[in-house]
C-alpha positions, 0 to 999 in steps of 0.5 A: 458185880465183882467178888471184891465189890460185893465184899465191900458191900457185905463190909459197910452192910454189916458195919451199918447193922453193927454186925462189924464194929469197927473199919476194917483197913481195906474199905478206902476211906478218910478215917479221921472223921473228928478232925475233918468235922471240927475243920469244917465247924470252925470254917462255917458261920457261927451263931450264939445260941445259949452262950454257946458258939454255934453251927447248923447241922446243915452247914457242917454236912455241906462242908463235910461232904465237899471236903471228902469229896475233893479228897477222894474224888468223886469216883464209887469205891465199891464199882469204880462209877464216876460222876460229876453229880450225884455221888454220895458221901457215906458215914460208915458206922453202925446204926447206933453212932451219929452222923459225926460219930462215924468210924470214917467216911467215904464215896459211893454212887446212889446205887451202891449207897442204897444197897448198903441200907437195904442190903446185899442180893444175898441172906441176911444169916449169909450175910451175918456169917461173911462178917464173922469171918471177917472178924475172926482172928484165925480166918483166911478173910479177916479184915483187921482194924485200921488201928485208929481209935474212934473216940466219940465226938465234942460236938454236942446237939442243943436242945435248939433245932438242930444245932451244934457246938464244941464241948 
């Protein structure tokens, strides 16, 4: 693997852990996660659950994930691996956002996907250094945000399993 690849890794490992709390504007993804889900919230079937117009969680991942991947393809945006089948679409966001709260999403193939949830091949206080420099204004590696702000989401969970409406 590459240097730039491995630094994308570091990137989305480190946001993943929130070791970076925010999308810094080199990681290619589709940012405006929001709008993209109330897209697919209000294309999907809707049940009335409680006075409320529902979705299953279920069905907006599905529309998610086919979504981003007609718009950016079904190519891995960390080692270039381009597959018909088994591409996954990752929420980039820390541990702590829900699934619909993330700071974007993007492509990546299994075996990429899995190293951002288990980490990198190098120590994690190497890691943890890597995405101080990233975040430091005054170093040569600083990654800016992308300028967007990440307000979190109008969808809302009911307390009925695993359901979702607009607030």
């Amino acid at each position: 693997m590459d240097e730039q690849s491995e630094l994308i890794l570091v990137k989305l490992y480190g946001i993943e852990r929130g070791y970076i709390n925010y999308l810094p504007q080199s990681i290619p993804a589709i940012r405006d996660v929001s709008s993209l889900v109330k897209e697919v919230f209000d294309s999907r079937l809707h049940v009335p659950i409680s006075g409320h117009s529902c979705v299953h969680k279920k069905d907006i991942q599905a529309g998610l994930r086919l979504r981003v991947l007609k718009e950016m393809g079904r190519k891995c945006i960390v080692c270039g691996r381009a597959e018909e089948k088994g591409m996954h679409v990752h929420h980039i966001k820390p541990y702590w956002r829900t699934w619909n709260n993330a700071f974007g999403v993007t492509v990546l193939c299994e075996s990429c996907h899995k190293t951002i949830t288990t980490g990198p091949s190098m120590d994690e206080e190497e890691v943890r250094a890597i995405c101080r420099e990233i975040t430091n204004r005054d170093s040569n590696k600083y990654d800016p945000p992308d300028g967007i702000e990440y307000t979190e989401s109008s969808i809302v969970k009911l307390p009925h399993w695993s359901y979702y409406y607009y607030e």
